[in-house]
C-alpha positions, 0 to 999 in steps of 0.5 A: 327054261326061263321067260323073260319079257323085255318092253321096248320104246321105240324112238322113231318109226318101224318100216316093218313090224318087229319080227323075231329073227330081226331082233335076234340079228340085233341080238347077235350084233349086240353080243358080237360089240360087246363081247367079240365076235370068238364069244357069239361063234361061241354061244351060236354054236348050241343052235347046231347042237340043239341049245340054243341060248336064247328063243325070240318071238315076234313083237307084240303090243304089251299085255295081248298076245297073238290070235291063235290060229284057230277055225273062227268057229271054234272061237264063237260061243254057239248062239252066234251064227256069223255072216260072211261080213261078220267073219271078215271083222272077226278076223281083222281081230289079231290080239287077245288080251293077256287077261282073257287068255284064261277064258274058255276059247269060245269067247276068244273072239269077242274079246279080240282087238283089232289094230285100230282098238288098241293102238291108240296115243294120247297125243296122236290117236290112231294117226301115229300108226299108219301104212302108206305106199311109197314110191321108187324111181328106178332106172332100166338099163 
């Protein structure tokens, strides 16, 4: 099985995360222009029967990867008893980074990131990243 990392420069704003299945889609479409659609029956043909030609995972900031699921208190070397306000800022931290994969997993948590520590522009800040709430108008029949 090969790895292969792709880094992506967005142009514009996402309105979602990038999940796998989405870049799969995209995957799909692009093999369907560029190649017909008889050529992605065909290579879709192998998920059905157990090969599938190629696995996405969901988008993650280059060099962190996901936090694993794991209980917080396996993540916490011993000597840190953590409060209940603690816990909730350890698990707003969701992506390790890369270098620090290879370290004994009590230390983990101390080395997370949250968002805000690592989506940082320089011209923008953390500004560039944000969620709001929009409003819709619908009309009821």
């Amino acid at each position: 099985m090969q790895i292969w990392r792709y880094t992506l420069k967005p142009l514009s704003a996402f309105a979602t995360p990038l999940k796998g299945d989405t870049l799969f889609g995209q995957l799909c479409w692009a093999l369907r222009h560029r190649y017909g659609e008889q050529e992605l029956s065909q290579q879709l043909e192998g998920y059905t029967q157990g090969y599938p030609f190629c696995v996405l995972s969901d988008a993650f900031p280059a060099s962190y990867l996901p936090r694993p699921h794991l209980p917080l208190f396996s993540m916490v070397a011993a000597e840190h008893d953590a409060d209940i306000l603690q816990r909730k800022q350890w698990k707003s931290r969701q992506w390790l980074p890369l270098a620090d994969f290879a370290s004994p997993v009590a230390n983990w948590l101390s080395q997370c990131k949250g968002p805000g520590e690592i989506y940082t522009h320089p011209e923008y800040g953390n500004d560039w990243l944000r969620e709001e709430g929009r409003m819709h108008n619908s009309r009821l029949n």
